[in-house]
C-alpha positions in Angstrom: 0.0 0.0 0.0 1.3 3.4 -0.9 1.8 5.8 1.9 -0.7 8.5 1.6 0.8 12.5 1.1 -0.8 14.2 4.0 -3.2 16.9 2.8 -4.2 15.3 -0.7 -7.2 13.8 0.7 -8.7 16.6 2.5 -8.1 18.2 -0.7 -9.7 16.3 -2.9 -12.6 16.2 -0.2 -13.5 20.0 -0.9 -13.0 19.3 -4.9 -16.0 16.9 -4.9 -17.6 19.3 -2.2 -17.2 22.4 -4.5 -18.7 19.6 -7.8 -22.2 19.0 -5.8 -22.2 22.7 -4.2 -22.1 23.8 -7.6 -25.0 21.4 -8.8 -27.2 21.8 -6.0 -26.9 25.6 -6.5 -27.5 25.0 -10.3 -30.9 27.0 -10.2 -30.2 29.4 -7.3 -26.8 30.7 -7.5 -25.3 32.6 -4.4 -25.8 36.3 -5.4 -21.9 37.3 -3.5 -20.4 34.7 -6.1 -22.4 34.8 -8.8 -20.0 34.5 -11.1 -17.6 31.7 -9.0 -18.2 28.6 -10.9 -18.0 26.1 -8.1 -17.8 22.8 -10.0 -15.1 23.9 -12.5 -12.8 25.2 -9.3 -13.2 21.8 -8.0 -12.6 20.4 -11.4 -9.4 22.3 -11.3 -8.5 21.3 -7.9 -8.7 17.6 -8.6 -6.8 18.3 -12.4 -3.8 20.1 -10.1 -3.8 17.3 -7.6 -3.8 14.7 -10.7 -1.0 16.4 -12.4 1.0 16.6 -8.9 0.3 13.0 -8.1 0.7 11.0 -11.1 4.1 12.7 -11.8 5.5 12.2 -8.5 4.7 8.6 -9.0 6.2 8.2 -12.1 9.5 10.1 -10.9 9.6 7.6 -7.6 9.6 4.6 -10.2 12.6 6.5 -12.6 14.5 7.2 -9.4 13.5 3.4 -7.8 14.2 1.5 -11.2 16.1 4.1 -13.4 13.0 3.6 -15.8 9.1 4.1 -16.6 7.2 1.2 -16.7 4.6 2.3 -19.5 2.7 -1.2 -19.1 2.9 -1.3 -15.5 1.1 2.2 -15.5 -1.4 1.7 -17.9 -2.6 -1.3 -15.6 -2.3 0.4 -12.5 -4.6 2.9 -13.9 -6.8 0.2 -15.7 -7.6 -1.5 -11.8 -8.0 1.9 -10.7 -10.4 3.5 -13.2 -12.1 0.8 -14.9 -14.2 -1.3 -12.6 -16.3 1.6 -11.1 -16.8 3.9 -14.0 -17.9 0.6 -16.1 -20.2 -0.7 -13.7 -21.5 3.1 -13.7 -22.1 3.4 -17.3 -23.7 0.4 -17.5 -26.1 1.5 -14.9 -26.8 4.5 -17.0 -27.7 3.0 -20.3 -29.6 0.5 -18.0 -31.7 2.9 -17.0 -32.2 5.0 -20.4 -35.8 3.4 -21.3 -36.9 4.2 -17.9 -36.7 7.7 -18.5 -35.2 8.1 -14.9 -31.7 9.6 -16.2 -30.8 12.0 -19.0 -28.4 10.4 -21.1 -28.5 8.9 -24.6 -26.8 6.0 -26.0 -24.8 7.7 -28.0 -23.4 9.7 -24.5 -22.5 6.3 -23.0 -20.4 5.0 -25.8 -18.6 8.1 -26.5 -17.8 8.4 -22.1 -16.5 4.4 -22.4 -14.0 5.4 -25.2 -13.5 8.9 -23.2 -14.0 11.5 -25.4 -17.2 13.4 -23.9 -14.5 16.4 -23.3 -15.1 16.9 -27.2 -19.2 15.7 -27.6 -20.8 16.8 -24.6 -24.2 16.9 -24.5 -25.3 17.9 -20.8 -27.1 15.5 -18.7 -26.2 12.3 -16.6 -23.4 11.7 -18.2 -22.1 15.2 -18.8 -19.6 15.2 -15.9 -17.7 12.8 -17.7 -15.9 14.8 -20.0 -13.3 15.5 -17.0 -12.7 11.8 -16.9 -12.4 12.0 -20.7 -9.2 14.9 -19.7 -8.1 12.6 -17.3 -7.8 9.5 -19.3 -6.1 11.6 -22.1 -3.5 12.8 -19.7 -2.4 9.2 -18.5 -2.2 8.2 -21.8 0.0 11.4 -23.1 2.0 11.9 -20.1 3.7 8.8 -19.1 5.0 8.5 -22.4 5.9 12.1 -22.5 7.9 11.4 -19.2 9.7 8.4 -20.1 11.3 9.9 -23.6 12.0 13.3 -22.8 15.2 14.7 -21.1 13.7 17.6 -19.5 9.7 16.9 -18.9 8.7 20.3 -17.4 9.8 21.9 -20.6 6.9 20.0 -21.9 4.7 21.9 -19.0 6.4 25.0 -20.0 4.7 24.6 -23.8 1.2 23.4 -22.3 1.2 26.3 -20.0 1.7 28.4 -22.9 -0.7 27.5 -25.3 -3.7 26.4 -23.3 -4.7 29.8 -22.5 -4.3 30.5 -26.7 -6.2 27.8 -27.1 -9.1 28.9 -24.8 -9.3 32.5 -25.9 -9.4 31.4 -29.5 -12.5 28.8 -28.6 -14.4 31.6 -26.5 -14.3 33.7 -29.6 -15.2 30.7 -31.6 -12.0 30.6 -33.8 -11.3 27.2 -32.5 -13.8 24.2 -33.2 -13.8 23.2 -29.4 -15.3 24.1 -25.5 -12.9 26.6 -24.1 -14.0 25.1 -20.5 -13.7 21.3 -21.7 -11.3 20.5 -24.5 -8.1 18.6 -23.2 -6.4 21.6 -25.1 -8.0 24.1 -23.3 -8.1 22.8 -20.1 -4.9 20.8 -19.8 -2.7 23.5 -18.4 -4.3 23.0 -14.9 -2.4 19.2 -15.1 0.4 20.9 -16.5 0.8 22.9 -13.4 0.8 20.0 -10.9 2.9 18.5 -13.2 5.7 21.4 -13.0 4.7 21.3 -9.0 6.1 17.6 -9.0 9.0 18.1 -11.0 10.5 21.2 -9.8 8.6 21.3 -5.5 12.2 20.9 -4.0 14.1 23.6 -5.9 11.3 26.0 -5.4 11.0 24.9 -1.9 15.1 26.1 -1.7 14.1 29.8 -2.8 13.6 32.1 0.0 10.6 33.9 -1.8 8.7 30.9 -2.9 9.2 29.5 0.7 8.1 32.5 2.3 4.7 32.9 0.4 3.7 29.2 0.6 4.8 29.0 4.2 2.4 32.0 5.3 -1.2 33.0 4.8 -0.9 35.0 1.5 -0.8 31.7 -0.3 -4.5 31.8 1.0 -4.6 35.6 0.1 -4.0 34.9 -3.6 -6.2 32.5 -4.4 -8.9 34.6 -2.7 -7.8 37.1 -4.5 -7.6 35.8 -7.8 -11.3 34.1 -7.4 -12.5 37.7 -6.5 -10.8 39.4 -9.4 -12.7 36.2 -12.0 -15.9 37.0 -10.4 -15.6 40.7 -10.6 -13.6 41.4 -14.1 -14.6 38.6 -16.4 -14.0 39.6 -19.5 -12.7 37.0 -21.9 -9.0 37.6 -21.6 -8.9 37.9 -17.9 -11.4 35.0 -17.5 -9.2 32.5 -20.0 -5.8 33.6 -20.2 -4.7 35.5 -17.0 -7.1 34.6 -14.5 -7.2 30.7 -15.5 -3.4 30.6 -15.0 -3.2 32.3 -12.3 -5.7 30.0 -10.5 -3.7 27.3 -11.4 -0.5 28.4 -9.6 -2.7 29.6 -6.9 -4.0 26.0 -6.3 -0.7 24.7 -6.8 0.6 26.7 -3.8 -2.3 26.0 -1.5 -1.4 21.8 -2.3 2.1 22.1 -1.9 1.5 24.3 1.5 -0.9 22.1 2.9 1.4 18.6 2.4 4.5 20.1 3.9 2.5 21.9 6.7 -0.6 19.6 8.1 0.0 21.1 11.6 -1.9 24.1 10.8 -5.1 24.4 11.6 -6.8 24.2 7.9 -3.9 21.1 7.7 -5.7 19.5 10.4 -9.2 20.1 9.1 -8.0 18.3 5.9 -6.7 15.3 7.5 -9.4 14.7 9.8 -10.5 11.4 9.6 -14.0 11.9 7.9 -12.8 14.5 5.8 -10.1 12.4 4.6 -12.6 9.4 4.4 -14.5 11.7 1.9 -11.5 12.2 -0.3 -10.9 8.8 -0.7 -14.4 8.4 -1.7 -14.0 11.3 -4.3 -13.9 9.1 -7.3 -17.2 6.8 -7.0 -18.9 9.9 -5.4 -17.9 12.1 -8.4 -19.6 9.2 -10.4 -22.7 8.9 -8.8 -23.5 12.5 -7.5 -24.5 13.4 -10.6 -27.6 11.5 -11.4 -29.2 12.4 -7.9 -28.4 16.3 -8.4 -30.9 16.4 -11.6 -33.9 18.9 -11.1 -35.8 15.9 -12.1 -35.8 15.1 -8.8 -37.6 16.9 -6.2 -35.9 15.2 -3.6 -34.6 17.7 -0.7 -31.0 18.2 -1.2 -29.7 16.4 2.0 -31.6 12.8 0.8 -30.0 14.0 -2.9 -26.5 13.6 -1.0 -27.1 10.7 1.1 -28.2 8.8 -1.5 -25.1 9.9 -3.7 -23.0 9.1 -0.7 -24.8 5.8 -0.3 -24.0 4.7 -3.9 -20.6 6.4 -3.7 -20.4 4.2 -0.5 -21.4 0.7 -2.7 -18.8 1.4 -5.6 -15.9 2.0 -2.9 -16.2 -0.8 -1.1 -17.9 -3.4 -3.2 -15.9 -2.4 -6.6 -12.9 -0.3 -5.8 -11.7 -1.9 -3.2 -11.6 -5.1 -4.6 -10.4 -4.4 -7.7 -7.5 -2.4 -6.0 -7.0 -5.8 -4.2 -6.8 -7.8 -7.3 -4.4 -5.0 -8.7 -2.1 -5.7 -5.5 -1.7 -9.3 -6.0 -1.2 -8.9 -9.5 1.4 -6.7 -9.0 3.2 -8.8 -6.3 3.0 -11.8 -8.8 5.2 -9.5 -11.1 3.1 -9.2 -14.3 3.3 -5.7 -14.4 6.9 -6.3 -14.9 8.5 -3.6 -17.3 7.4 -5.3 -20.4 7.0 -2.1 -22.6 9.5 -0.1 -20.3 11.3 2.9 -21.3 14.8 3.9 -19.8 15.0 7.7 -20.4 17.4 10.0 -20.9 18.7 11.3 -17.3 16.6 14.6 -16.0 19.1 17.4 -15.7 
């Protein structure tokens, strides 16, 4: 079992937090934050952690074995995504004659070949297109890892041109969603990314050190939230402020693992709240058929019974398969079959 990064749970508790706050304030917006999309910050806030994570993984193996195991990745990920999100699909497309869900066929089959980043259509199924981002980046980034001397120059490039690429989509000059496309969004990954790669030679700058080690880290991101909500005009919204957030976030993470003594630090590895952020992955799943306004439900039995099915995918899918990925492991099929020894990072 891996050891856990303090903080990342906690963290990924108030992502999925922020994606059903956002959906059960789909019709009645806060009028202070009007303009504060709740669901894409905590879209943002699990793409940072994603980026962070799966990189500092990856650079554990090159430093552990000297190489990348593509194959032993792409079936980590395979235990770790599959089994839920299948069994979830198929539930959907179950339940399509019913009437009782919002999706078509059509919706399912393009989220099981993850590409709803690119044909989304709303509905049940609509917070898939983040999965769809998701499952690009594994793909494109392990590889991109393994060949490549100097990786973060490839974060450099992506931090670059996904803010081009969203400004030119909001004025419709490019053919895609400037909140959704891989292209568009991918930056936010990109940042965790450069987090992973670069988090001890920031760490030994006195600056960087003194504004992640105090409040203004908290300041920022306030700040930049407040300046999005207040001045969102297209450049601001998709260029500066988008970037911006994505540093801000990257601080916040990198703060919150090397300081859990603090009080918010403590908050985010409390036991419940870190159960939560464990759970984040079935509940982002299932949260979304229960926050339709098809259903009158109040919104506290809307979450229990989102938590309740988040609940049965954790323990009777996840878990399991996690399991089976263990033993596979230890029986040493996942040894580097397609593995590629890079060229050292410098």
């Amino acid at each position: 079992m891996e050891k856990r990064i303090p903080s990342l749970d906690g963290l990924r508790a108030i992502s999925i937090s922020l994606v059903i706050f956002s959906h059960l304030t789909l019709a009645h917006p806060l009028p202070l934050l009007w303009r504060v999309q709740y669901g894409k910050l905590g879209v943002r806030v699990f793409f940072v952690i994603s980026g962070f994570l799966i990189t500092s993984l990856l650079l554990k193996e090159l430093t552990r074995t000297g190489r990348i195991s593509l194959t032993g990745f792409y079936i980590r990920r395979l235990f770790r995504i599959a089994p839920a999100y299948y069994v979830f699909l198929a539930f959907v497309a179950l339940l399509i004659p019913t009437g009782w869900v919002l999706a078509h066929y059509s919706s399912v089959v393009f989220s099981a070949i993850y590409i709803n980043d690119y044909t989304f259509d709303g509905g049940t199924l609509g917070h898939t297109w983040s999965l769809a981002v998701e499952e690009q980046f594994y793909l494109l980034w392990p590889l991109a890892m393994a060949v490549s001397r100097r990786p973060e120059r490839i974060c450099y490039v992506v931090l670059l041109i996904s803010p081009v690429f969203r400004l030119l989509s909001s004025y419709n000059l490019w053919p895609t969603d400037p909140q959704l496309a891989f292209e568009c969004v991918s930056d936010a990954l990109a940042t965790g990314c450069l987090l992973a790669i670069l988090r001890e030679r920031l760490w030994a700058k006195t600056a960087y050190r003194a504004l992640v080690g105090s409040r203004w880290a908290i300041a920022v991101t306030v700040l930049v939230l407040l300046v999005l909500a207040v001045f969102p005009s297209s450049v601001i919204l998709w260029v500066l402020g988008g970037s911006a957030l994505n540093v801000a976030i990257a601080m916040l993470l990198d703060r919150y693992i090397r300081s859990p003594q603090t009080r918010i630090g403590r908050g985010l590895n409390w036991a419940p709240v870190a159960w939560l952020g464990t759970m984040s992955y079935s509940l982002y799943l299932w949260q979304q058929p229960w926050m339709t306004e098809m259903l009158s439900f109040p919104w506290y039995v809307k979450v229990a019974c989102a938590l309740a099915c988040a609940s049965a995918s954790y323990y009777l899918i996840e878990r399991p398969a996690l399991a089976l990925r263990d033993r596979w492991i230890k029986r040493g099929r996942t040894a580097p079959i397609s593995a590629i020894t890079p060229r050292p990072v410098t």
